[in-house]
Each structure stands twice: as C-alpha cells, then as structure tokens.
C-alpha positions as CSV (number, residue, x, y, z in Angstrom):
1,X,95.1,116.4,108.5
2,X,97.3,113.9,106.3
3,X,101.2,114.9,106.6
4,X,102.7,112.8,104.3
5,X,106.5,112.3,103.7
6,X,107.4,113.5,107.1
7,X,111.0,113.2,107.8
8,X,112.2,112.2,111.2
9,X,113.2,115.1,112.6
10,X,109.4,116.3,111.8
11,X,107.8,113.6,113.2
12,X,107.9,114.2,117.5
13,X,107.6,117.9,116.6
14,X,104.1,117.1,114.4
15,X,103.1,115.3,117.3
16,X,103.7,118.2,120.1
17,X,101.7,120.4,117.7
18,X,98.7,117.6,117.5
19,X,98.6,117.1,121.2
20,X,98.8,120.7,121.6
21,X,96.2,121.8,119.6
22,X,94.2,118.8,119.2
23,X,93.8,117.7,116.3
24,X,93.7,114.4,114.5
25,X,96.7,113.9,112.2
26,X,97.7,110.8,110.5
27,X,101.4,111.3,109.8
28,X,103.1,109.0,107.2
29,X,106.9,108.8,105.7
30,X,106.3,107.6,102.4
31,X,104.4,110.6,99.8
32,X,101.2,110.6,98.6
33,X,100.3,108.6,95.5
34,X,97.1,107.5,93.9
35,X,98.0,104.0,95.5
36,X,97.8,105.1,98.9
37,X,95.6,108.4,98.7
38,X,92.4,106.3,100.3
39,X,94.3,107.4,103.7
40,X,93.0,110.6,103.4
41,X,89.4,109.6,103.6
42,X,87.9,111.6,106.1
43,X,90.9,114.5,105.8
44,X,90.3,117.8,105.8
45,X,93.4,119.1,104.8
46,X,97.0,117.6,103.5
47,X,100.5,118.8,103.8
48,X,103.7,116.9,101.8
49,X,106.9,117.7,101.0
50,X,108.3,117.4,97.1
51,X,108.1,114.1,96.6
52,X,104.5,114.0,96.3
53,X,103.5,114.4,92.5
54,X,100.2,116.5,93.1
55,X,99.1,116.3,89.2
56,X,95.5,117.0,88.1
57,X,94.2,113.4,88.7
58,X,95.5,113.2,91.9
59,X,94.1,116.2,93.4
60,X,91.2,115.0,92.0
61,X,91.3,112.3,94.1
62,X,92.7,114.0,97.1
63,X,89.5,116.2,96.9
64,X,87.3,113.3,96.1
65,X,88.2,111.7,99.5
66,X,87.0,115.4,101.2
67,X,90.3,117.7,101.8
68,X,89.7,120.9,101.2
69,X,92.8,122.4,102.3
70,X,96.4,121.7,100.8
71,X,99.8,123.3,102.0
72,X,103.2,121.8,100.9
73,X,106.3,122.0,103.5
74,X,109.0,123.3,101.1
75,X,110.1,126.7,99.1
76,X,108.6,125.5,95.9
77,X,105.7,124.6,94.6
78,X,106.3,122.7,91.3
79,X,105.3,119.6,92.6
80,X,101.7,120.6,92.5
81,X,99.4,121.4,89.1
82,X,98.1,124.9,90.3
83,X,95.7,125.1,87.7
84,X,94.7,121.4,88.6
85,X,94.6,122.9,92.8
C-alpha cells in the first residue's frame, strides 16, 4: 500500500498497523504527484490526505502502475475526480 502525505503523528501508528498485519507499506510525507507516482509501482492500493490532486490523468497513472484500490484519510473527497476514479 502507498500512504502518502502522512503526518507525524500517523507515521509510528501506520507502522504498528504494518507490523501487525503484515503488510508492505511504503509511507511517504510529501503527496502524490505525477512526478513521484512511479513509487507506487508494484502497489496495490493508495491512501492520501487532501493535498494529493487525484485528477483524471493521475489516476490514470496511479492505476497504470497496478493499484486498484484507493481510500483518502480525510472527510472530503474533492481532491479526487470521481468520475476519473
């Protein structure tokens, strides 16, 4: 799973879950842009926060690298193209 833009006070907690369950999580601070979404090669799912601009070429992206799952860590969703998802 790629968790991008995760805050500090997220970060040990993300790991307890990973070890936990194990799963393989790459966890970054910065969000998710077309410059850096080749980190999700191999992803099968992502989770961001707001500042992650999930517009229609992105996603395409995101789903060209092989995530098929998407969840967003805040009350909104207007950072994502649902038609585009």
């Amino acid at each position: 799973i790629g968790i991008f833009e995760v805050r500090k006070d997220e970060a040990e907690c993300l790991r307890q879950i990973q070890e936990e369950l194990g799963f393989e999580a790459l966890i970054r601070p910065e969000p998710l842009t077309l410059e850096n979404v080749g980190l999700l090669e191999g992803c099968q799912g992502l989770s961001t926060l707001g500042q992650s601009q999930l517009n229609r070429e992105l996603l395409s992206k995101v789903r060209a690298q092989g995530v098929t799952c998407l969840t967003t860590r805040t009350i909104g969703y207007n950072h994502i193209d649902l038609k585009a998802a």
